[in-house]
Backbone as JSON, one array per atom type, in Angstrom:
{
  "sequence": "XXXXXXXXXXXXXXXXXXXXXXXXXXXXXXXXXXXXXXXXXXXXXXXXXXXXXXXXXXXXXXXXXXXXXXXXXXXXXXXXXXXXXXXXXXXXXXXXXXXXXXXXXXXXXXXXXXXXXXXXXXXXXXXXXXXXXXXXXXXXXXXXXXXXXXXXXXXXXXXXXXXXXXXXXXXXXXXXXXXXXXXXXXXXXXXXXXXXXXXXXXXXXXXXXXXXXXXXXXXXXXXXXXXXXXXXXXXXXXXXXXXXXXXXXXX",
  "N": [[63.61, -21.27, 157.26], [60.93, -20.83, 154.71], [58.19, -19.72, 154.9], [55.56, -19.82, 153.41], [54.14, -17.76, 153.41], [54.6, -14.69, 151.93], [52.75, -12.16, 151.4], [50.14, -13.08, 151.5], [47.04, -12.73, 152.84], [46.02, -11.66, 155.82], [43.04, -11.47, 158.65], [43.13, -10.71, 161.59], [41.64, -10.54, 164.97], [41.49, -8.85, 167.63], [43.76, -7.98, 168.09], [45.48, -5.84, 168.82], [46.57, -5.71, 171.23], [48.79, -8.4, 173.55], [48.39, -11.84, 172.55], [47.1, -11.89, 170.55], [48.17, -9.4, 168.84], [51.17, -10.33, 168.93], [50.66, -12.86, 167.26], [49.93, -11.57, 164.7], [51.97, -9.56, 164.24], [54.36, -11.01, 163.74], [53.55, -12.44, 161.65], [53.09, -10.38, 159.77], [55.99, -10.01, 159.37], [57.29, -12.1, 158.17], [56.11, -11.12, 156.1], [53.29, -11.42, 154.88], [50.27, -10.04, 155.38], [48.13, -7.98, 156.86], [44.64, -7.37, 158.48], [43.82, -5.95, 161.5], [42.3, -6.23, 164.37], [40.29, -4.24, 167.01], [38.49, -2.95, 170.05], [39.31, -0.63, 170.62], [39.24, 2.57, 168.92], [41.68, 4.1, 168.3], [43.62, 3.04, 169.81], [43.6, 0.78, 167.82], [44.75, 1.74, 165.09], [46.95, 2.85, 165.9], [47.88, 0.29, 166.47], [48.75, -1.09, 163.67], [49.84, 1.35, 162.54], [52.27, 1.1, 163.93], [52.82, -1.38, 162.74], [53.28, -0.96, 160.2], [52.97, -0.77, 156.27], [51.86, -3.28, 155.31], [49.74, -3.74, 156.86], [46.65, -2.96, 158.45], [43.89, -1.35, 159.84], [41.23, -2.12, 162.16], [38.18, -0.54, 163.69], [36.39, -2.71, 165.64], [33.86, -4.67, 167.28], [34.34, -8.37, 168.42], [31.73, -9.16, 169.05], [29.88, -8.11, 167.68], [27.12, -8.73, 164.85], [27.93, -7.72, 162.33], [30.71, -7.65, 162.12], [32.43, -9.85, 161.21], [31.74, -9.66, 157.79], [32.54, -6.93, 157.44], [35.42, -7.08, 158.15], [36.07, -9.18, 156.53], [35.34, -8.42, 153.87], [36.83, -5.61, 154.44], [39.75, -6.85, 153.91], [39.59, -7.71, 151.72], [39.65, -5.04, 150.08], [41.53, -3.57, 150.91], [44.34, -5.16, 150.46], [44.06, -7.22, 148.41], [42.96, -9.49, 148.4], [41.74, -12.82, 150.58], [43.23, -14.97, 152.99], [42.84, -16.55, 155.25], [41.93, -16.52, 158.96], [42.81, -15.54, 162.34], [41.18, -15.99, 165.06], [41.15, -14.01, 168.33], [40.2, -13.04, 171.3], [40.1, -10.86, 173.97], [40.38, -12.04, 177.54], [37.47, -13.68, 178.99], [35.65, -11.92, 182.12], [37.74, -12.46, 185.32], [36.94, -14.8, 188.22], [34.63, -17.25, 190.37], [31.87, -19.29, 189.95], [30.18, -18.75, 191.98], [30.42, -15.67, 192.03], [30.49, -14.45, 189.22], [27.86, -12.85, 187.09], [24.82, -13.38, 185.62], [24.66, -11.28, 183.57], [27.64, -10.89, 183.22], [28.62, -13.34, 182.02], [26.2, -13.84, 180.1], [27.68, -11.5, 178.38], [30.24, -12.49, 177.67], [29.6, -14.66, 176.32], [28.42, -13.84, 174.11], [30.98, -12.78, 172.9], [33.05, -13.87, 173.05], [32.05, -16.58, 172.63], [29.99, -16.97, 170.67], [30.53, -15.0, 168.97], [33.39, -15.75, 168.11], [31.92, -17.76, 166.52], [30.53, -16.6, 164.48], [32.46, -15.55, 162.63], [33.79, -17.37, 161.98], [32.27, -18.78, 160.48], [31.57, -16.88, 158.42], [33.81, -16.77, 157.4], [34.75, -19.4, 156.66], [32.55, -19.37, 154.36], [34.14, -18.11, 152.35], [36.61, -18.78, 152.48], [38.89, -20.37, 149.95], [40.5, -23.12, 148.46], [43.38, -24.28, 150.56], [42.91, -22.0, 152.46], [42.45, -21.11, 155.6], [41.04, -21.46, 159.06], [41.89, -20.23, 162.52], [42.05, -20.69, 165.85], [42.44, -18.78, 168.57], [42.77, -20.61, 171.69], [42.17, -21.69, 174.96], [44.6, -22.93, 177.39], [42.64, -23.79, 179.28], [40.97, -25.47, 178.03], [41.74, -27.99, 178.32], [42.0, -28.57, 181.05], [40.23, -27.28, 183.52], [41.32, -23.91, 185.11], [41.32, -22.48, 188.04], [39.93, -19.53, 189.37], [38.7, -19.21, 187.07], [35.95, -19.5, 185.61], [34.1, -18.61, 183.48], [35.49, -19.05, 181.56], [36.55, -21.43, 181.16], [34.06, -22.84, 181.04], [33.29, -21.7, 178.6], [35.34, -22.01, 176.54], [36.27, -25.21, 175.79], [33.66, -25.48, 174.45], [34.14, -24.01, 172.58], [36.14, -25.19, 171.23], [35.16, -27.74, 171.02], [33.94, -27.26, 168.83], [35.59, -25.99, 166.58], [36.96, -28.16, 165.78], [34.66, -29.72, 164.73], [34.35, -27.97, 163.06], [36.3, -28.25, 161.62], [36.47, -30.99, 159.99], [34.53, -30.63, 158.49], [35.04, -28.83, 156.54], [37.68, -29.94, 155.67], [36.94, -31.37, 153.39], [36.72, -29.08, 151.31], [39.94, -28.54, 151.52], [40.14, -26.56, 153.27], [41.83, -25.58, 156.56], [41.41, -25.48, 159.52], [42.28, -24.72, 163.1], [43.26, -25.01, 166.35], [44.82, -22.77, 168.76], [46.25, -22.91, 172.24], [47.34, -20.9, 174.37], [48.85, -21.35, 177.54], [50.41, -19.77, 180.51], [51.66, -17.3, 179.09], [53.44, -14.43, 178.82], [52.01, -11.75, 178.98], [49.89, -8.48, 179.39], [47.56, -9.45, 180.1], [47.66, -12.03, 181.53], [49.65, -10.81, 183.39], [48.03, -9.72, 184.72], [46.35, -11.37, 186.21], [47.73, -12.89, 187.72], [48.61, -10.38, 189.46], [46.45, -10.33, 190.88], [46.61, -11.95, 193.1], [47.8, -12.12, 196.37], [50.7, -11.92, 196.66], [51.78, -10.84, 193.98], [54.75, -11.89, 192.8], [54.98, -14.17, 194.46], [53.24, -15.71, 193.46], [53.93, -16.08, 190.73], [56.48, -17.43, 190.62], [55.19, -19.87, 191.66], [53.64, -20.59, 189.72], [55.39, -20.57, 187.58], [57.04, -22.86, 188.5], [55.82, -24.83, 188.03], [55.84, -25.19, 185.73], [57.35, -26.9, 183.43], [59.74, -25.87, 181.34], [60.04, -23.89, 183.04], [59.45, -21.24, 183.43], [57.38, -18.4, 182.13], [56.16, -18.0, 178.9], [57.0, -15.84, 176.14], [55.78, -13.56, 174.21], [56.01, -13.47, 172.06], [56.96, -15.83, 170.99], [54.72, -17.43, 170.64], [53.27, -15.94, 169.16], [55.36, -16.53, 166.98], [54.03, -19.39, 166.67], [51.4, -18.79, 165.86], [51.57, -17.96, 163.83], [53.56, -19.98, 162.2], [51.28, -22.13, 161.93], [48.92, -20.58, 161.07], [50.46, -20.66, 158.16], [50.98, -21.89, 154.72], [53.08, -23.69, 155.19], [52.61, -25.29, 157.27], [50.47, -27.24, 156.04], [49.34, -30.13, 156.15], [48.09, -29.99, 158.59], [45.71, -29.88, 160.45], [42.41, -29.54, 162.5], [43.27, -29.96, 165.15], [44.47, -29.31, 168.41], [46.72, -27.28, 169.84], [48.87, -27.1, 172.5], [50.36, -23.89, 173.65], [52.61, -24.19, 175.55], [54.97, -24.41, 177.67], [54.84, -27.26, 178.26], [53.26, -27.57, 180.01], [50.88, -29.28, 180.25], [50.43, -32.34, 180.62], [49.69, -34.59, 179.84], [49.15, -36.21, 176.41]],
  "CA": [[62.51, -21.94, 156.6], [60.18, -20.08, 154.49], [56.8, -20.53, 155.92], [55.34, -19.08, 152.14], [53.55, -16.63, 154.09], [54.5, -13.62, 151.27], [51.66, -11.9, 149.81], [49.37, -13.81, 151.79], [46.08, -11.72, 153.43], [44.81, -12.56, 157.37], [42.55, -10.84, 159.38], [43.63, -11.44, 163.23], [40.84, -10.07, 165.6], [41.77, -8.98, 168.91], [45.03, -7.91, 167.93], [45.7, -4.24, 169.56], [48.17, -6.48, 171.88], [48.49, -9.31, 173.88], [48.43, -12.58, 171.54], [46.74, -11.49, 168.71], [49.07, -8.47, 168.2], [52.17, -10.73, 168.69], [50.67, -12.7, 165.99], [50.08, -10.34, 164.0], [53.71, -8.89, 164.32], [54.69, -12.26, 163.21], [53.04, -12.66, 160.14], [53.83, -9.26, 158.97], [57.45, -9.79, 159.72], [56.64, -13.03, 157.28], [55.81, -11.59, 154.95], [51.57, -11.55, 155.18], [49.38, -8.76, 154.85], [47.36, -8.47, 158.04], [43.61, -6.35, 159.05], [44.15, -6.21, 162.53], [41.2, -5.55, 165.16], [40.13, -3.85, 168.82], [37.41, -2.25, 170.14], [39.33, 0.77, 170.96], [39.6, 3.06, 167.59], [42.98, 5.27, 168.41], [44.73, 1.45, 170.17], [43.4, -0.01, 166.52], [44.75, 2.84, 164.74], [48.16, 2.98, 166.42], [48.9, -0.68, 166.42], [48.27, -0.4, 163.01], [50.34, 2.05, 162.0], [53.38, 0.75, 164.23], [53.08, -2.8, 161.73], [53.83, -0.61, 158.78], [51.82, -0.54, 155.5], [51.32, -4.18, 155.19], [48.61, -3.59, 158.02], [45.37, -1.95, 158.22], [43.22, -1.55, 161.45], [39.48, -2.1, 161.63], [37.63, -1.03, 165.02], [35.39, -3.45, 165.58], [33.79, -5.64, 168.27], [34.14, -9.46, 167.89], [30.17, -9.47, 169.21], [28.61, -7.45, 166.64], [27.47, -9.65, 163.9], [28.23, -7.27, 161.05], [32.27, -7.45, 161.88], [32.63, -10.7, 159.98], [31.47, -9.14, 156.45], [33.13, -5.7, 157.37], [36.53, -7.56, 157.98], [36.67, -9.89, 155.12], [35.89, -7.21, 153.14], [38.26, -4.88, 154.56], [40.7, -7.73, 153.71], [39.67, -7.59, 150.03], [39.7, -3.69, 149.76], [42.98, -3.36, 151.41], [44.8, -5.99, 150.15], [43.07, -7.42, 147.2], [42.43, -11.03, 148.94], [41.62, -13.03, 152.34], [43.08, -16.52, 153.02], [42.61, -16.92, 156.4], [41.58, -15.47, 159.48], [42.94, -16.34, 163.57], [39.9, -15.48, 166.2], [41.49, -14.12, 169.19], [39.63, -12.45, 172.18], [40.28, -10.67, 175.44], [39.51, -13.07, 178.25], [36.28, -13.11, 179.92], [36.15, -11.66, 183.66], [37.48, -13.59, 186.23], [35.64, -15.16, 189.17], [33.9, -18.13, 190.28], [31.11, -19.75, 189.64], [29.32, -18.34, 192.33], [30.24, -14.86, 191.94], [30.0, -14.16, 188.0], [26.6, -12.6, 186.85], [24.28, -13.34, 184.28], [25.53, -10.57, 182.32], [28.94, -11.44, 182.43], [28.11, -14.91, 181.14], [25.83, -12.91, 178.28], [28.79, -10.78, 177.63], [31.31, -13.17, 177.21], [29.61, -15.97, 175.31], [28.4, -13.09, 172.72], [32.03, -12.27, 172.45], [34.45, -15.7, 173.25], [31.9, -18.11, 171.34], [29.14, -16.44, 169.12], [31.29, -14.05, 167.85], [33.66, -16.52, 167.07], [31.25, -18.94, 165.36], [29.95, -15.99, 163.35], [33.44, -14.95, 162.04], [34.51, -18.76, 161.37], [31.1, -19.34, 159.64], [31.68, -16.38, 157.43], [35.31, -16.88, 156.82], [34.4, -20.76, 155.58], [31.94, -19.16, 153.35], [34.76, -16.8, 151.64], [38.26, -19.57, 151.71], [39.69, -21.15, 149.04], [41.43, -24.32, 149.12], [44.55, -23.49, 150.91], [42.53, -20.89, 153.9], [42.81, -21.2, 157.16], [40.67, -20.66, 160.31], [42.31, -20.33, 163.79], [41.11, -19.64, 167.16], [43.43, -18.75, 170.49], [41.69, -20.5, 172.44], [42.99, -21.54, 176.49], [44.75, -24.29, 178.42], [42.04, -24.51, 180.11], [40.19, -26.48, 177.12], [42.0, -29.41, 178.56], [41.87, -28.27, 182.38], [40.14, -25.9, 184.22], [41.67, -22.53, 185.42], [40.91, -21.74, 189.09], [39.05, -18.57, 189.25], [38.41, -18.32, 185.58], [35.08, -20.37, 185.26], [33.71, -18.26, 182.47], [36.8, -19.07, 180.53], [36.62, -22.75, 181.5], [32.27, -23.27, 180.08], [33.22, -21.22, 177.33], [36.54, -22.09, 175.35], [35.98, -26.01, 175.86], [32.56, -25.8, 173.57], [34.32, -23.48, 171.02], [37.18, -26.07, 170.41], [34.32, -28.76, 169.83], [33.34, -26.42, 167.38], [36.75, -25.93, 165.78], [37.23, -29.53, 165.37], [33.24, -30.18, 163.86], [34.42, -26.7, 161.06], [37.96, -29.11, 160.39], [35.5, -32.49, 159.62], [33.11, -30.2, 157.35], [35.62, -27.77, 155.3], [38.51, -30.58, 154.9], [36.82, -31.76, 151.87], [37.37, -28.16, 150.79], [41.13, -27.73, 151.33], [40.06, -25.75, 154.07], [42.08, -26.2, 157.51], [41.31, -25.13, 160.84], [43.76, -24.92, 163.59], [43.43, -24.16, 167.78], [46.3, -22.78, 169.97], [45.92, -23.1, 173.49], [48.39, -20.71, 175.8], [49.04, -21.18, 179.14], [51.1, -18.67, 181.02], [52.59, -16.39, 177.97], [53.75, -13.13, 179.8], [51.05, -10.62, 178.49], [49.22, -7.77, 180.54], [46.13, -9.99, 180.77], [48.07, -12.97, 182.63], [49.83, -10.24, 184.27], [46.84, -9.25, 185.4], [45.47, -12.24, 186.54], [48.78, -12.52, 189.1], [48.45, -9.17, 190.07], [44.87, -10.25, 191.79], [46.9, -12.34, 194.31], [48.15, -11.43, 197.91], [51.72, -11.45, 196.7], [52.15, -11.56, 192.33], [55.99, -12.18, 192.79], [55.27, -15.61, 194.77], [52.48, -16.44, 192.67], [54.19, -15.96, 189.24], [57.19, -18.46, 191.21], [54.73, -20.83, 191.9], [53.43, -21.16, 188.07], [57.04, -21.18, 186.88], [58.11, -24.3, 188.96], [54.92, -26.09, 187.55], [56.15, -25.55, 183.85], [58.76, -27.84, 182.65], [60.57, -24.96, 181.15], [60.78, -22.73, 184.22], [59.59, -19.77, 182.83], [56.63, -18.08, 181.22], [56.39, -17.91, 177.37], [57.16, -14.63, 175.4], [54.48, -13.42, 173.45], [56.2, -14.07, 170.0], [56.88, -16.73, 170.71], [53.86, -17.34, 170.57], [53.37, -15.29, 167.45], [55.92, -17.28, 165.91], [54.22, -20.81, 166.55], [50.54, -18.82, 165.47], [52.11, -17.64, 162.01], [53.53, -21.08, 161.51], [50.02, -22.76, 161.85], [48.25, -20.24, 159.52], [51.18, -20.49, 156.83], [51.39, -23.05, 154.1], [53.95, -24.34, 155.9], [51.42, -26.1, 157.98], [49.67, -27.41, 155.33], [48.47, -30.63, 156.83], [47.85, -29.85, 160.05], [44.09, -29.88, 160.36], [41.75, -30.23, 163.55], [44.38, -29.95, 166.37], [44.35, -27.9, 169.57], [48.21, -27.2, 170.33], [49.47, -26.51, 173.68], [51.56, -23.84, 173.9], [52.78, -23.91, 177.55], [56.03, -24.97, 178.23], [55.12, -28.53, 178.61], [52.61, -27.69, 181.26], [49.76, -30.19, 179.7], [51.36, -33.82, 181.06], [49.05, -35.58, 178.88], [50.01, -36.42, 174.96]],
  "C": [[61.52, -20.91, 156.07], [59.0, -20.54, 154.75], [55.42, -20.71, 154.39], [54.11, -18.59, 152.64], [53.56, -15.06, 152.96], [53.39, -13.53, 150.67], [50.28, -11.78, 150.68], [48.33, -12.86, 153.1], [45.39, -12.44, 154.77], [44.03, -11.51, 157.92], [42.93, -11.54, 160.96], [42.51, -10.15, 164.07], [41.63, -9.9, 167.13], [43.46, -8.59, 169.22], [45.67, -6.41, 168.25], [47.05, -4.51, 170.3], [47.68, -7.78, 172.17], [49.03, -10.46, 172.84], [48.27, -12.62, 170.27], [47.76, -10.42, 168.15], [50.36, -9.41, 168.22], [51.8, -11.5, 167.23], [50.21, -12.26, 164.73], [50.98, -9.63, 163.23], [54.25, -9.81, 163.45], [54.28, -12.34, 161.88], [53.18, -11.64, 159.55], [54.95, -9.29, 158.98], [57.67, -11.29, 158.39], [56.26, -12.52, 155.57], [53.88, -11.45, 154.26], [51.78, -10.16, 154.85], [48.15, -9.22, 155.96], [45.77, -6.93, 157.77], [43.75, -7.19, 160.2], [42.8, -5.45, 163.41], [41.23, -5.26, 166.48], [38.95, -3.75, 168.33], [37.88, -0.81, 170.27], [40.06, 1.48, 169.71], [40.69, 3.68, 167.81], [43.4, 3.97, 168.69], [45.15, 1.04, 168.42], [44.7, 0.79, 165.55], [46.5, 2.38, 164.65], [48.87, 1.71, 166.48], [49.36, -1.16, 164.92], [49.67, 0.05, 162.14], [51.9, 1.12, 162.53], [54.02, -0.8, 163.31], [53.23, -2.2, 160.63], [52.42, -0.68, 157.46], [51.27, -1.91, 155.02], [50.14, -4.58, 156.65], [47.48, -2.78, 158.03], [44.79, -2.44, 159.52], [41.41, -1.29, 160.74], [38.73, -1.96, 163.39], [36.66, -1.66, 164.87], [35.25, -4.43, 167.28], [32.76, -7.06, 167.99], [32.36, -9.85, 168.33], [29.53, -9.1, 168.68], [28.63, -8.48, 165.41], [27.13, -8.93, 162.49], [29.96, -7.63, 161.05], [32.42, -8.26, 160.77], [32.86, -10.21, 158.37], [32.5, -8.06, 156.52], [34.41, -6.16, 157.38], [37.09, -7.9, 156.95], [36.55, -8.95, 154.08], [36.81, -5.99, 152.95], [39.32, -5.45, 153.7], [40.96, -7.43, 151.88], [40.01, -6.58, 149.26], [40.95, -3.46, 149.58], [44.31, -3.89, 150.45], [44.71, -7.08, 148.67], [42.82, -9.48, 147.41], [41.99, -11.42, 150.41], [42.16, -14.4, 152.15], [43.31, -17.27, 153.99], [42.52, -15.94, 157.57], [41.98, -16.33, 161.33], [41.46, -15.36, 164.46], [40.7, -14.85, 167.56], [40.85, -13.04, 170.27], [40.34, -12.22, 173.5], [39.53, -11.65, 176.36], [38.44, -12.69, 179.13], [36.79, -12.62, 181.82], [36.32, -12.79, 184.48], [36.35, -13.43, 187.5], [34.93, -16.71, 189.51], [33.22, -18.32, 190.05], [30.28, -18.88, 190.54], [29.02, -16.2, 192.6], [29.77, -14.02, 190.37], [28.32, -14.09, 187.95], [26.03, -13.37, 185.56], [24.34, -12.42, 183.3], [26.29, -10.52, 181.98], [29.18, -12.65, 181.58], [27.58, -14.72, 179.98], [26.85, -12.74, 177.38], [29.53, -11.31, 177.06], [30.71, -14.24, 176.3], [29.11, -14.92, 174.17], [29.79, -12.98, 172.27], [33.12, -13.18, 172.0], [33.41, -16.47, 172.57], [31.04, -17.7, 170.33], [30.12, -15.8, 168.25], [32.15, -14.89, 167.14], [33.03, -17.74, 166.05], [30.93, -18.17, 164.16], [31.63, -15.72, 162.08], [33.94, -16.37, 161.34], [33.87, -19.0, 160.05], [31.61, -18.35, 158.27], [33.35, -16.37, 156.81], [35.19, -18.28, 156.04], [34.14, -20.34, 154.12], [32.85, -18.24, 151.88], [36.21, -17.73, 151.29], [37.77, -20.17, 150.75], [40.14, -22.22, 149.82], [42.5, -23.97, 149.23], [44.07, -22.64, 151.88], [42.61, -21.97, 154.74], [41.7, -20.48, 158.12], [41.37, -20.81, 161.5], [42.02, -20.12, 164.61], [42.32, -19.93, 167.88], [42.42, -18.97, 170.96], [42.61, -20.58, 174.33], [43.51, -23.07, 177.04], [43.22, -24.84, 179.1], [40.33, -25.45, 179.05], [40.46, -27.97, 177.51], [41.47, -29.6, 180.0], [40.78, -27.35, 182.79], [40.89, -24.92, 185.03], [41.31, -21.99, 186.7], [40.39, -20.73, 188.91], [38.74, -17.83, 187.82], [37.17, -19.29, 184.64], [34.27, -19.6, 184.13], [34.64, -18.67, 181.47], [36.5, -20.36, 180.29], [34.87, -23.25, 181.09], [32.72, -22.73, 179.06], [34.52, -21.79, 175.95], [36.54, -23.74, 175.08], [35.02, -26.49, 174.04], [33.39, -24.8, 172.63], [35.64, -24.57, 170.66], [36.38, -27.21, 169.78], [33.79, -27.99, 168.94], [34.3, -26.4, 166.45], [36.81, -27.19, 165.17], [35.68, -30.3, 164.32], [33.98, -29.23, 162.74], [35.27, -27.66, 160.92], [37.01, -30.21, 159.81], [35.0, -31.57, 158.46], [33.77, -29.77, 156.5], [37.31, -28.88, 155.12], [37.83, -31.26, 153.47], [36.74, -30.82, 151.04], [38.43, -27.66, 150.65], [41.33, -27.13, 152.04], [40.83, -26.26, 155.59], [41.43, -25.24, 158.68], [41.65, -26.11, 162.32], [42.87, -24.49, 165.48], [44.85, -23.86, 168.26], [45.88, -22.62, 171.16], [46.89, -22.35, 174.62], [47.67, -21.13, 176.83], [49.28, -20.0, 179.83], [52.14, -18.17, 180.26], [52.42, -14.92, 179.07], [53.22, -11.89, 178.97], [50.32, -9.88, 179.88], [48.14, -8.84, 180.78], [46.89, -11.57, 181.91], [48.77, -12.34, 184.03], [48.94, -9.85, 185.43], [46.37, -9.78, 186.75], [46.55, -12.33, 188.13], [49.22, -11.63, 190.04], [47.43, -9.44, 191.16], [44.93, -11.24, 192.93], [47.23, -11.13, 195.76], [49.45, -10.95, 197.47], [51.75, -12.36, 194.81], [53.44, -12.06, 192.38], [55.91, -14.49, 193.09], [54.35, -16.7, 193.51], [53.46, -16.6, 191.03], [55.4, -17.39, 189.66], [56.67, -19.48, 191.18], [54.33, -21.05, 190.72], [54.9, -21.75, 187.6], [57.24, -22.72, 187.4], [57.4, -25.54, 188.53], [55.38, -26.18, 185.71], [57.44, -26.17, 183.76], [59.7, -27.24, 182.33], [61.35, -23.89, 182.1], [60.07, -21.39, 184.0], [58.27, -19.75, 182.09], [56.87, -17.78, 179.93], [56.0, -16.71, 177.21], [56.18, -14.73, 174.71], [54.99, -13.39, 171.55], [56.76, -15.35, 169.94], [55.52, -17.6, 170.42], [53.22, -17.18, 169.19], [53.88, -16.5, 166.82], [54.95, -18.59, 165.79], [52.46, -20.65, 165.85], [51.19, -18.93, 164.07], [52.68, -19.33, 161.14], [51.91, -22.16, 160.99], [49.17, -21.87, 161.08], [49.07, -20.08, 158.34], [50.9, -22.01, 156.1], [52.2, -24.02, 154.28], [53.34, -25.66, 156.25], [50.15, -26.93, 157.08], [48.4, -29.0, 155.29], [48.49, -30.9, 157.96], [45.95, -29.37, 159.94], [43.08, -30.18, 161.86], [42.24, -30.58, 164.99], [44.25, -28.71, 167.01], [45.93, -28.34, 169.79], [48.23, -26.73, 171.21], [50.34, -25.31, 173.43], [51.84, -23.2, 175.2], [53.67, -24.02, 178.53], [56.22, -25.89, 178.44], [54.19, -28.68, 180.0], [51.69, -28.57, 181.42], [50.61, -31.63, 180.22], [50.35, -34.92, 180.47], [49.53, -35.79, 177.25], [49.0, -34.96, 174.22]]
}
């Protein structure tokens, strides 16, 4: 299936690895024309280079509110267009409720929801009919996340946000999209299983709750972002997608 992805210019934030670099990978493998972002300038640099010349790196951090402008313009420099852009962030620290600070709570809502409102806002202001906004956002938009209560206040209120930008910019042509992993097998989930007593049992005990058995690959992943910012997808509008193996038991 051609997705008609050729040609076609994204900016993907957060994309060094993890989700955003799978899609990333994806949409250059497509066909796209990606600016790809970190915070760390040599990661940026290097992931970058390894996507070939339909890629360009931009260090940046999704909390400063110049990136926006500096991106989309990258986009234009580079490439000589923009027509959509996915949001994707490292996850805030874990922790409960009663241990998280008031500066981690700062930190992360400058980064997981301002930043992305600023980048959406200015990406609206710049599509065509036919762009795309996207955010990765988390399962736990439906649920909450045991020890990941910064994750769980924060990604919630940016999907009602996603869904208010689809209401306002569909009478422009404009779509905007959520994806929602679960347990995709990236260092940061790794992570998170690492910070048990025993990661082996714990990673067992997720598996037997997913329908599939198994944690999701990170292109796969990719693949199911790249479909949702291609033309492909063309009315798909205002939807948070699972992707989780079937772990969501609601519709």
């Amino acid at each position: 299936m051609d997705l008609g992805l050729k040609d076609r210019v994204y900016v993907v934030t957060g994309a060094t690895r993890g989700l955003g670099n799978a899609a990333a990978r994806e949409l250059v493998a497509d066909g796209a024309k990606v600016v790809l972002t970190g915070r760390d300038e040599e990661r940026v640099a290097a992931a970058a280079t390894e996507l070939g010349p339909n890629a360009v790196g931009l260090a940046v951090d999704n909390a400063d509110p110049s990136a926006p402008a500096r991106l989309i313009a990258a986009a234009r420099d580079a490439f000589g267009g923009f027509d959509g852009i996915l949001v994707s962030v490292g996850g805030p620290p874990a922790g409960f409720a009663a241990d998280n600070t008031d500066e981690q709570w700062q930190a992360a809502f400058e980064s997981v929801f301002l930043g992305a409102v600023r980048l959406a806002r200015a990406a609206a202001a710049e599509l065509d009919d036919g762009g795309v906004i996207g955010f990765v956002l988390s399962a736990s938009v439906h649920e909450p996340i045991p020890g990941l209560t910064i994750s769980n206040g924060l990604r919630p209120g940016l999907a009602g946000f996603a869904k208010s930008l689809a209401d306002e910019l569909g009478p422009r042509g404009i779509r905007v999209v959520g994806l929602l992993p679960a347990r995709i097998d990236t260092d940061r989930v790794r992570e998170l299983d690492g910070m048990s007593a025993d990661p082996e049992a714990t990673r067992a005990a997720h598996e037997a709750r997913i329908p599939l058995r198994r944690y999701g690959a990170p292109e796969e992943f990719g693949r199911t972002a790249a479909f949702f910012l291609s033309p492909a997808a063309s009315y798909l509008t205002g939807i948070m997608l699972p992707v989780d193996g079937g772990s969501r038991h609601g519709f």
